[in-house]
N, CA, C and O atoms as a CHARMM CRD file, in Angstrom:
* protein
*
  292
    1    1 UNK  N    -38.16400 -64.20500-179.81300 PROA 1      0.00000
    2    1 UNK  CA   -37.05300 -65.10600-180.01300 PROA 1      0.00000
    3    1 UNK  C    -37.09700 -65.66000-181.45000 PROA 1      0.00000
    4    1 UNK  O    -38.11600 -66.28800-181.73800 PROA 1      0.00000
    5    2 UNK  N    -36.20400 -65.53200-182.34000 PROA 2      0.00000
    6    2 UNK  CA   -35.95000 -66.14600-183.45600 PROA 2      0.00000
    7    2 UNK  C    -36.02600 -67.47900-183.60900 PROA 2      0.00000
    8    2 UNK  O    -35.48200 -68.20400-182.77600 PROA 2      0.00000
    9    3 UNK  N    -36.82200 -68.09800-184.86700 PROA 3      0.00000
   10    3 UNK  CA   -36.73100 -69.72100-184.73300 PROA 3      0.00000
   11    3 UNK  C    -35.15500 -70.12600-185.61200 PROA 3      0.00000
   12    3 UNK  O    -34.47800 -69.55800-186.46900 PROA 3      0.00000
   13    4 UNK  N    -35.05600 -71.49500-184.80200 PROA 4      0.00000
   14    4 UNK  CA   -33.55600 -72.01800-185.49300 PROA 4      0.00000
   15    4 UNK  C    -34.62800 -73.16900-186.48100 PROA 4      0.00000
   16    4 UNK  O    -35.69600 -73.68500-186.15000 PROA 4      0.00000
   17    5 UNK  N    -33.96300 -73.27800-187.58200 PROA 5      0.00000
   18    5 UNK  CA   -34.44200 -74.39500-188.71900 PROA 5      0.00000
   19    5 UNK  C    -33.20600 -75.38800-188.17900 PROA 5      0.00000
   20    5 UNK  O    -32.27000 -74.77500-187.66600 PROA 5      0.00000
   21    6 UNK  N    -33.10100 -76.65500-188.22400 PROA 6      0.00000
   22    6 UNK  CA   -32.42100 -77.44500-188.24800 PROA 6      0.00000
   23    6 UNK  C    -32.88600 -78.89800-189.30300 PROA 6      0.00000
   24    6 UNK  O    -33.92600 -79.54300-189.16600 PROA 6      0.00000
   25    7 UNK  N    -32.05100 -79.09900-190.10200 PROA 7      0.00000
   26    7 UNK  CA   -32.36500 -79.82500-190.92500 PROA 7      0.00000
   27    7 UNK  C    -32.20700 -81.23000-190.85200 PROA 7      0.00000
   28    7 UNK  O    -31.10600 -81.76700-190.73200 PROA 7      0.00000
   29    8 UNK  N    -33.21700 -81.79800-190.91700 PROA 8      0.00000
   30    8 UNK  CA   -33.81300 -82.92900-190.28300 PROA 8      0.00000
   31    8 UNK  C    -33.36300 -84.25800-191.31100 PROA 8      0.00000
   32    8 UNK  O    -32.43000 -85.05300-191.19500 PROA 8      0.00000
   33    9 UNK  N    -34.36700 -84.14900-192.28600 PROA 9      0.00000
   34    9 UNK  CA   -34.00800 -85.23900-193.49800 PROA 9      0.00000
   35    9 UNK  C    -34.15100 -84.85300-194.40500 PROA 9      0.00000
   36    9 UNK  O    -34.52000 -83.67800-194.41200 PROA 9      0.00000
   37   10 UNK  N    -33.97400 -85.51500-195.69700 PROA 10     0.00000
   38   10 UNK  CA   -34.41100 -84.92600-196.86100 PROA 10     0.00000
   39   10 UNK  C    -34.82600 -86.65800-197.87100 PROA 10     0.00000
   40   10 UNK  O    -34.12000 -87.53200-198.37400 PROA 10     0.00000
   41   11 UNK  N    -36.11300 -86.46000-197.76600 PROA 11     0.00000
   42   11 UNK  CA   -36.88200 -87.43200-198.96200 PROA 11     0.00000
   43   11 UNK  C    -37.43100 -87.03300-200.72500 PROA 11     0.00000
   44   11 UNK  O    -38.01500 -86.06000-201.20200 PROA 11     0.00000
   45   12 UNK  N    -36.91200 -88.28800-201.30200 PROA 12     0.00000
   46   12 UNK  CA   -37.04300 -87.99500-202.63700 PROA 12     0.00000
   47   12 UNK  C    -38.46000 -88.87300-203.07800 PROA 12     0.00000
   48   12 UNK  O    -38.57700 -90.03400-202.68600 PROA 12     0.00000
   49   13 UNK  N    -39.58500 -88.19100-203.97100 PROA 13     0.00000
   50   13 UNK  CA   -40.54000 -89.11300-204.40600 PROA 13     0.00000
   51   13 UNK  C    -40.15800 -88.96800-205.83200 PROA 13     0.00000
   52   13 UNK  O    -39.71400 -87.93200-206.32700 PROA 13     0.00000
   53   14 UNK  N    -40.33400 -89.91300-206.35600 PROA 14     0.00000
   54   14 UNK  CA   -40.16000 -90.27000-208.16800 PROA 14     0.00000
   55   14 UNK  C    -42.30900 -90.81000-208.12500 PROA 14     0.00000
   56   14 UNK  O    -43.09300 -91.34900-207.34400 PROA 14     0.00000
   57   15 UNK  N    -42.32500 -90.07500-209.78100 PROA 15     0.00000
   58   15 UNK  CA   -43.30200 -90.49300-209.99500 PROA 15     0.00000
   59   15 UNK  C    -43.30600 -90.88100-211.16000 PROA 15     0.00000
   60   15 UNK  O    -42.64900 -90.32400-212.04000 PROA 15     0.00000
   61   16 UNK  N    -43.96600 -91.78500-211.33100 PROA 16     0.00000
   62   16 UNK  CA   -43.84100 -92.63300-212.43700 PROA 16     0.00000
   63   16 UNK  C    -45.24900 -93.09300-213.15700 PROA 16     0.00000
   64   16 UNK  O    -46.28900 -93.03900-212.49900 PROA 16     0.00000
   65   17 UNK  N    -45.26000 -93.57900-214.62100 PROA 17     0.00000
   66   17 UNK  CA   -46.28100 -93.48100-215.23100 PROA 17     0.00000
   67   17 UNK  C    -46.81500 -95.36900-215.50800 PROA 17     0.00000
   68   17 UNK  O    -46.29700 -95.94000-216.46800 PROA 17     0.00000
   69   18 UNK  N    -47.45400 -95.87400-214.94000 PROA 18     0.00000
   70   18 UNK  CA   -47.48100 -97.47200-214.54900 PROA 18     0.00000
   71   18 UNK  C    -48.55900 -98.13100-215.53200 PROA 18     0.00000
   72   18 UNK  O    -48.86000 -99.32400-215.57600 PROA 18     0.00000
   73   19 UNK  N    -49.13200 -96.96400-216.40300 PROA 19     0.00000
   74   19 UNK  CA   -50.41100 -97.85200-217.48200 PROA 19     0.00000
   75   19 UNK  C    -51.45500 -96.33300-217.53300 PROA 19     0.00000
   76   19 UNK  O    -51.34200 -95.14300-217.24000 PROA 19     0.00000
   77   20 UNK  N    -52.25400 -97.05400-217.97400 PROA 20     0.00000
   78   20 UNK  CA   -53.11800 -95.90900-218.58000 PROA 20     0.00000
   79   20 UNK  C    -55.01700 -96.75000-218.08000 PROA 20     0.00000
   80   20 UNK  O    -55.41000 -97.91600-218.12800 PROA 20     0.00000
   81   21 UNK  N    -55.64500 -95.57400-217.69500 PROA 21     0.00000
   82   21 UNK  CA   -56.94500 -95.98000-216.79000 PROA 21     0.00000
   83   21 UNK  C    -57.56500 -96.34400-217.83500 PROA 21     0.00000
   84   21 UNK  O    -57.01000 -96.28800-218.93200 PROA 21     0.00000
   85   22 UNK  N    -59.22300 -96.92100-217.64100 PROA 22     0.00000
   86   22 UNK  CA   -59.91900 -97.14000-218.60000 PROA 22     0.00000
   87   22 UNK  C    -60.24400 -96.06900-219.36100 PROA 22     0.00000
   88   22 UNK  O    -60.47200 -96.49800-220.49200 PROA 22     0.00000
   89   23 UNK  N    -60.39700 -94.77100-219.31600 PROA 23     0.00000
   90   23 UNK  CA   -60.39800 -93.74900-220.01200 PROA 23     0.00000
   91   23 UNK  C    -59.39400 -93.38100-221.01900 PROA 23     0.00000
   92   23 UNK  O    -59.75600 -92.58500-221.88600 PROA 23     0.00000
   93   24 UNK  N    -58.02300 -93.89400-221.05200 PROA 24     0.00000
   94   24 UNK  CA   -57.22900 -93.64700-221.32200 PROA 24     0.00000
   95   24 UNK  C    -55.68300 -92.65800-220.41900 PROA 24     0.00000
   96   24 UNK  O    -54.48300 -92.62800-220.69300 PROA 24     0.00000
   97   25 UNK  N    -56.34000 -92.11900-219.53500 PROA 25     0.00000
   98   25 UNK  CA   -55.09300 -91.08200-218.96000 PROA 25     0.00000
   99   25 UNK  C    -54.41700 -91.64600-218.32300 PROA 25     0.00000
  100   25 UNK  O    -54.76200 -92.73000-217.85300 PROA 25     0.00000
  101   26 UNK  N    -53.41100 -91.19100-218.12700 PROA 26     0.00000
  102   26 UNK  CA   -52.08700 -92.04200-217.53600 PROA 26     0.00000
  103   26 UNK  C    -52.05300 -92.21800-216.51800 PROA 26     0.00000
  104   26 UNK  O    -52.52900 -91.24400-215.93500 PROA 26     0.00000
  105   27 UNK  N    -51.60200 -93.29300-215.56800 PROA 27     0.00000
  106   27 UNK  CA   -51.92300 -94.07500-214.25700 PROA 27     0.00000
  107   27 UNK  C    -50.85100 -93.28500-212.93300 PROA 27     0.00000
  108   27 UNK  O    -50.89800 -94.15500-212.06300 PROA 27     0.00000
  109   28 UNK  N    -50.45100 -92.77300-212.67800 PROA 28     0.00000
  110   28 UNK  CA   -49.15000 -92.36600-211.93900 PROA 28     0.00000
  111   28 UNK  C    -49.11500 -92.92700-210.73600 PROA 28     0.00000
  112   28 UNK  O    -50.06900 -92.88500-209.95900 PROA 28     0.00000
  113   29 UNK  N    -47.73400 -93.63700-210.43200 PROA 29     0.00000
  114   29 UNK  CA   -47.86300 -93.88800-209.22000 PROA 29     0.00000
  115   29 UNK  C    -46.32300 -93.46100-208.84700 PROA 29     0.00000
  116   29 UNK  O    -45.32900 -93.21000-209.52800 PROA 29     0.00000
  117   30 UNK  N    -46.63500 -93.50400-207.26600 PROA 30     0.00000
  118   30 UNK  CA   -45.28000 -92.31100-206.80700 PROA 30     0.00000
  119   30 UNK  C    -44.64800 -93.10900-205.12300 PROA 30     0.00000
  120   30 UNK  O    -45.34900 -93.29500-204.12800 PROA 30     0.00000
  121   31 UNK  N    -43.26700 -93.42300-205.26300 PROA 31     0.00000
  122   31 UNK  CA   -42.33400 -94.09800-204.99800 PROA 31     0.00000
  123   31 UNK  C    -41.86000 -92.96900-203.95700 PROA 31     0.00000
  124   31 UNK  O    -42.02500 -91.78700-204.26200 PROA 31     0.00000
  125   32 UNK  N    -41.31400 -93.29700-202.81800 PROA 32     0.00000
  126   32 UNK  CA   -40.50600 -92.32500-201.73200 PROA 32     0.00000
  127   32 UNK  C    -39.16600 -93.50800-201.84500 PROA 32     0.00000
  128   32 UNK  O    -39.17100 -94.73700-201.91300 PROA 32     0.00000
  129   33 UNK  N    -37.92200 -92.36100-201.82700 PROA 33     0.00000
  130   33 UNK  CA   -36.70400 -93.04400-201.12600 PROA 33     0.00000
  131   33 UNK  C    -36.01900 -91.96200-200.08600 PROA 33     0.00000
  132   33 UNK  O    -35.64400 -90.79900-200.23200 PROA 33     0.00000
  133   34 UNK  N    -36.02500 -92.77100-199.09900 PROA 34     0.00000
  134   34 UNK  CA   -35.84200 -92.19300-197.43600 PROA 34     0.00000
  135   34 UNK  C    -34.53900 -92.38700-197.50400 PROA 34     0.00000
  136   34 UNK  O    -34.09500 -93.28800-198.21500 PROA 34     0.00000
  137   35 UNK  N    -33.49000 -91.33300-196.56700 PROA 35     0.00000
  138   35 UNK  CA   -32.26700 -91.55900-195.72400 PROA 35     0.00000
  139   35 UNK  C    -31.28100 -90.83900-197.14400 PROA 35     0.00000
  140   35 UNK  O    -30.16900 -91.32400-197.34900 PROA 35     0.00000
  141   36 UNK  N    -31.93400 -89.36100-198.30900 PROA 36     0.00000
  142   36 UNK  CA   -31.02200 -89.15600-198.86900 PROA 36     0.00000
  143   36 UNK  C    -30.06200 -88.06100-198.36500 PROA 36     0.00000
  144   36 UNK  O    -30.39300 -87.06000-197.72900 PROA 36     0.00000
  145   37 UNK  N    -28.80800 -88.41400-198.75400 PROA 37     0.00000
  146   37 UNK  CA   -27.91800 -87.06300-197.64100 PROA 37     0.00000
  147   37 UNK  C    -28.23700 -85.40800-198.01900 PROA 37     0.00000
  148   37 UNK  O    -27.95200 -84.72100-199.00000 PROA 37     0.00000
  149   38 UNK  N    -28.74800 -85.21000-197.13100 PROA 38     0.00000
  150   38 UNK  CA   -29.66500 -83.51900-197.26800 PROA 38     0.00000
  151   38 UNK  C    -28.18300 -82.65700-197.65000 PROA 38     0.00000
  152   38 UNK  O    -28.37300 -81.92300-198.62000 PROA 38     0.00000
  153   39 UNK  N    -27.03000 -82.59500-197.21100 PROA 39     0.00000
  154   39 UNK  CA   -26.16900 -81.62900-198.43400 PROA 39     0.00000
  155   39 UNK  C    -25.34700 -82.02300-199.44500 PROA 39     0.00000
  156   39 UNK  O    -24.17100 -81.69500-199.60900 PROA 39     0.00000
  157   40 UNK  N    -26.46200 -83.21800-200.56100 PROA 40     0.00000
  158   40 UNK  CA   -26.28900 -83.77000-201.62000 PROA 40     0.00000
  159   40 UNK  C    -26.64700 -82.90500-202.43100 PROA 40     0.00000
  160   40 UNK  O    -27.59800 -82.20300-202.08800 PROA 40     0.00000
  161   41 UNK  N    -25.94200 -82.63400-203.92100 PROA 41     0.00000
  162   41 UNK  CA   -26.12100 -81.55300-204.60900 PROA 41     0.00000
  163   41 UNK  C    -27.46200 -81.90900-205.15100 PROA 41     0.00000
  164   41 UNK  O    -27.79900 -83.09200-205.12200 PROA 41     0.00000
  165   42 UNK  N    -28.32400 -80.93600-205.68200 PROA 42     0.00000
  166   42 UNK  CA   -29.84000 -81.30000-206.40900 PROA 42     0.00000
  167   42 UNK  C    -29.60000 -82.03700-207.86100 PROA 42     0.00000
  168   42 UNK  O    -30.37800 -82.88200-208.30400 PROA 42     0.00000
  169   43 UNK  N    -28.20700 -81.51900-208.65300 PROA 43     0.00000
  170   43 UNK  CA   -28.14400 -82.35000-210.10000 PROA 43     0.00000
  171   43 UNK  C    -27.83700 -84.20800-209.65200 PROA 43     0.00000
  172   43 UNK  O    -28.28600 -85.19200-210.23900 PROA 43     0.00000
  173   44 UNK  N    -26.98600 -84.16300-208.50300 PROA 44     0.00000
  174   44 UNK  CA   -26.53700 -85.31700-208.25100 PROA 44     0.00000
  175   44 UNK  C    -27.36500 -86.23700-207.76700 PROA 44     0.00000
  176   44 UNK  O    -27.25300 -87.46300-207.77700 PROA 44     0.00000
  177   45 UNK  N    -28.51100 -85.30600-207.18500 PROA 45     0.00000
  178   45 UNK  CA   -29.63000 -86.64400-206.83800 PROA 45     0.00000
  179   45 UNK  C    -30.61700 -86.80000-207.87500 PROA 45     0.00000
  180   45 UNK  O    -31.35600 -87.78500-207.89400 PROA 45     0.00000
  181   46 UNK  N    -30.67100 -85.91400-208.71000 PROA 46     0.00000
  182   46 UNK  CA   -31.42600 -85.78200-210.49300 PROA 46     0.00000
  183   46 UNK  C    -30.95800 -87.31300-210.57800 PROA 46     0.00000
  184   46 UNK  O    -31.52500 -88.34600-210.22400 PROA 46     0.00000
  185   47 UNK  N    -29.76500 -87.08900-211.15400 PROA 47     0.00000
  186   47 UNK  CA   -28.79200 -87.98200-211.91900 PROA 47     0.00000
  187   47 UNK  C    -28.87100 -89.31400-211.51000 PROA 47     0.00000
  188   47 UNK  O    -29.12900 -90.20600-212.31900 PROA 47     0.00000
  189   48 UNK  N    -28.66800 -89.53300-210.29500 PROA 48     0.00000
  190   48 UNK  CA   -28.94800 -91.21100-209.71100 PROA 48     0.00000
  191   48 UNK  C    -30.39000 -91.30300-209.74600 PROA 48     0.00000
  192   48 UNK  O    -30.65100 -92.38400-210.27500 PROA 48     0.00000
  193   49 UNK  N    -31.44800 -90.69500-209.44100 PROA 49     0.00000
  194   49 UNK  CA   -32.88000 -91.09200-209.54200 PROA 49     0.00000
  195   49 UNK  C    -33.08300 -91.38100-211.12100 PROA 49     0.00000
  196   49 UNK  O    -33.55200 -92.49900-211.33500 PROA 49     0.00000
  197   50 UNK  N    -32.72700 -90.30500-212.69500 PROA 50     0.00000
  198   50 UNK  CA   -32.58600 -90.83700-213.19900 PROA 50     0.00000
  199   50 UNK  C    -31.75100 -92.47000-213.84400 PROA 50     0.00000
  200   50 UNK  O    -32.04900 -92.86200-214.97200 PROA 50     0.00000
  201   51 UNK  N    -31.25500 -92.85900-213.41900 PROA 51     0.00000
  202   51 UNK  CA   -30.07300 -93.70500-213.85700 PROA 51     0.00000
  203   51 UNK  C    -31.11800 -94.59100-213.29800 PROA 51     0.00000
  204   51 UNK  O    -31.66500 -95.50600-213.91200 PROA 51     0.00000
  205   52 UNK  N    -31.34900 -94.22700-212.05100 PROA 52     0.00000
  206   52 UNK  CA   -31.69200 -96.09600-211.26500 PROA 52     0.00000
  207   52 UNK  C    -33.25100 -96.17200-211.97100 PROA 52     0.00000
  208   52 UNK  O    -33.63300 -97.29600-212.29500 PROA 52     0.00000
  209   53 UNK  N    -33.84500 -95.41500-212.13300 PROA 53     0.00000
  210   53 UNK  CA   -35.62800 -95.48200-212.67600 PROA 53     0.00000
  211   53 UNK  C    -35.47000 -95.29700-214.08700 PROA 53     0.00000
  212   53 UNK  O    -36.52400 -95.03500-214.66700 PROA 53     0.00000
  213   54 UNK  N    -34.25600 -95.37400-214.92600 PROA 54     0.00000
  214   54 UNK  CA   -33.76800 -95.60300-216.08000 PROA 54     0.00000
  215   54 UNK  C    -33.98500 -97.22900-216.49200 PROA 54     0.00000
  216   54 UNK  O    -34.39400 -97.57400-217.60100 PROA 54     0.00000
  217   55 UNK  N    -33.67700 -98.06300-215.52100 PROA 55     0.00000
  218   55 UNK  CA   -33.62700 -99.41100-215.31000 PROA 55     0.00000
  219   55 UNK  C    -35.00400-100.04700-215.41000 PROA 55     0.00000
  220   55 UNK  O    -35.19200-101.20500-215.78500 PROA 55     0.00000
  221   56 UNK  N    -35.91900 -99.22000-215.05400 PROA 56     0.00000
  222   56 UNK  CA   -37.33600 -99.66400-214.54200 PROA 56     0.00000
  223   56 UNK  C    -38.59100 -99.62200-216.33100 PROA 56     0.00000
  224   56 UNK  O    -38.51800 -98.86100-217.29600 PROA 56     0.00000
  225   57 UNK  N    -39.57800-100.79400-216.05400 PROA 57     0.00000
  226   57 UNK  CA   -40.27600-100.74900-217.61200 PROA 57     0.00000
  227   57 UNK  C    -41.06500 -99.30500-217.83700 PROA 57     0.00000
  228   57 UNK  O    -41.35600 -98.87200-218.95200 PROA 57     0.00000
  229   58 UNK  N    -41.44800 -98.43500-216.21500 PROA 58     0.00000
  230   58 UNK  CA   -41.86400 -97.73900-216.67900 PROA 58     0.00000
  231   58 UNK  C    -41.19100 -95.95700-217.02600 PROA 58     0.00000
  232   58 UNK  O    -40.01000 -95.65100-216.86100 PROA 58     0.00000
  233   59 UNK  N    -41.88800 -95.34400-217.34100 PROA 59     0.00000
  234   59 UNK  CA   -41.26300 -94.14200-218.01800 PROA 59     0.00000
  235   59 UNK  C    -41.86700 -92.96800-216.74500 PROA 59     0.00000
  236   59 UNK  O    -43.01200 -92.67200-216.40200 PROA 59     0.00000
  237   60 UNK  N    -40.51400 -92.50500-216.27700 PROA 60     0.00000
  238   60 UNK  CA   -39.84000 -91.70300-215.13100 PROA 60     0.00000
  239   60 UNK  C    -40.86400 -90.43600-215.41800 PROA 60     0.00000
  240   60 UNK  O    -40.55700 -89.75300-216.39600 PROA 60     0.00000
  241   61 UNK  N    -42.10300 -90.02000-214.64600 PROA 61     0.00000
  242   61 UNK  CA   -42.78600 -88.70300-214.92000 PROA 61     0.00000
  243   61 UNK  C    -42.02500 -87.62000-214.00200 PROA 61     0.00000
  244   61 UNK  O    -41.91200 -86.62400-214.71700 PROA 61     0.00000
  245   62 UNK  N    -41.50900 -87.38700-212.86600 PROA 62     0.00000
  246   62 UNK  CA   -41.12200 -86.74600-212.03600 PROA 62     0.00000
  247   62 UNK  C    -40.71300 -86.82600-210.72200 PROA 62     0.00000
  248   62 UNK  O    -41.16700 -87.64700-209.92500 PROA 62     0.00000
  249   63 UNK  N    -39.63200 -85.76700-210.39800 PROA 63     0.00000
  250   63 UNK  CA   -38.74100 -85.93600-209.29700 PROA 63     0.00000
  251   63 UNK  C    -39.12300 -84.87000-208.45000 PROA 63     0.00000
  252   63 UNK  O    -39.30600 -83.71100-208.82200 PROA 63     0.00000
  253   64 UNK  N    -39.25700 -85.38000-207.09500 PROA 64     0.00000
  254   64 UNK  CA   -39.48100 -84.35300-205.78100 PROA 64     0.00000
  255   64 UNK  C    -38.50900 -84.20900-205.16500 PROA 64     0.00000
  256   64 UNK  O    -37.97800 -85.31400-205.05400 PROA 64     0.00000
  257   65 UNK  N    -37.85300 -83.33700-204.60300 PROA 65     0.00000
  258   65 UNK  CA   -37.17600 -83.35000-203.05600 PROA 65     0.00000
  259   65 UNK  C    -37.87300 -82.79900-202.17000 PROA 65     0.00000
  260   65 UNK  O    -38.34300 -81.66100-202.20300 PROA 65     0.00000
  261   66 UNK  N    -37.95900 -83.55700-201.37800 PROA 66     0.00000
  262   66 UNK  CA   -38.76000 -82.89200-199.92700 PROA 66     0.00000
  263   66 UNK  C    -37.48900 -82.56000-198.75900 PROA 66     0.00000
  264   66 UNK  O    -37.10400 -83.47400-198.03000 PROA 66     0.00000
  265   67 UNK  N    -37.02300 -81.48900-198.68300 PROA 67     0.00000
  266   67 UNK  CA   -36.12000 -81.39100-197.17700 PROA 67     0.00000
  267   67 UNK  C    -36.92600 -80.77400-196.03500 PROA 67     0.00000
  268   67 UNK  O    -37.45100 -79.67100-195.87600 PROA 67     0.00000
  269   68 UNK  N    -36.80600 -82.22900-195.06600 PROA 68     0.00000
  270   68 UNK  CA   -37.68000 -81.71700-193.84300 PROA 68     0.00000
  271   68 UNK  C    -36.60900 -80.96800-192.26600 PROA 68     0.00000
  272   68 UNK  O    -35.48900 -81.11400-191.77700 PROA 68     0.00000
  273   69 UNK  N    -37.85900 -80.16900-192.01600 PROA 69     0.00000
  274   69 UNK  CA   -36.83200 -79.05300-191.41500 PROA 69     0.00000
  275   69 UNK  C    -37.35400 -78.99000-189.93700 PROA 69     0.00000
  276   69 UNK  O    -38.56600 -78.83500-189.79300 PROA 69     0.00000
  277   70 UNK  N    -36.59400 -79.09200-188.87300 PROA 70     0.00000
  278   70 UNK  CA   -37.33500 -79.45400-187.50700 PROA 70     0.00000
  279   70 UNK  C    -36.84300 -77.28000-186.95600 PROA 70     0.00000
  280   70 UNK  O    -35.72200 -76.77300-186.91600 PROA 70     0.00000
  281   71 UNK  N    -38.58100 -76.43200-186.57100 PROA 71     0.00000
  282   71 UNK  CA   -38.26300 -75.31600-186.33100 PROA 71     0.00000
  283   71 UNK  C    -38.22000 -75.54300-185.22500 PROA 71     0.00000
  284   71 UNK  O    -39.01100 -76.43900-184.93100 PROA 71     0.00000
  285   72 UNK  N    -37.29000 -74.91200-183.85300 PROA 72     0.00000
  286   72 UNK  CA   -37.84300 -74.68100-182.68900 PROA 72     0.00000
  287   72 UNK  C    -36.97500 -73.28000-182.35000 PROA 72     0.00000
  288   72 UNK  O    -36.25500 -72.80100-183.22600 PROA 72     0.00000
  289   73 UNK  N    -37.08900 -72.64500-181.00400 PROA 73     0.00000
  290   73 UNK  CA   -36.48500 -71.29500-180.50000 PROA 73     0.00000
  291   73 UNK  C    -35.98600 -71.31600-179.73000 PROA 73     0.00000
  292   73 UNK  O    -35.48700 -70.28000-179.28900 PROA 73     0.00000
């Protein structure tokens, strides 16, 4: 029997760069925002994660999408 994917949610993590350790290397810490609409285009959720972490003191290291996918048959 073939599995059906059904698409469940889709979560975004931003990671971000918050200070630098005693060594010097950069501190990252990484932010989830839950409940984004899973057939939202990928530039369009670029674009608002930039804009809104545009706002923020620290400097935007990277964007995830996670789309979670419920398999069953």
């Amino acid at each position: 029997m073939p599995v059906i994917a059904s698409i469940k949610d889709t979560v975004l993590v931003v990671s971000l760069q918050t200070g630098l350790t005693a060594q010097g290397s950069p501190k990252i810490s990484q932010r989830s925002l839950a409940n984004v609409k899973s057939s939202a285009a990928d530039q369009d959720v670029y674009d608002v994660v930039v804009a809104l972490y545009g706002l923020q003191d620290y400097p935007l290291i990277g964007v995830r999408r996670d789309n979670r996918v419920d398999l069953t048959e």
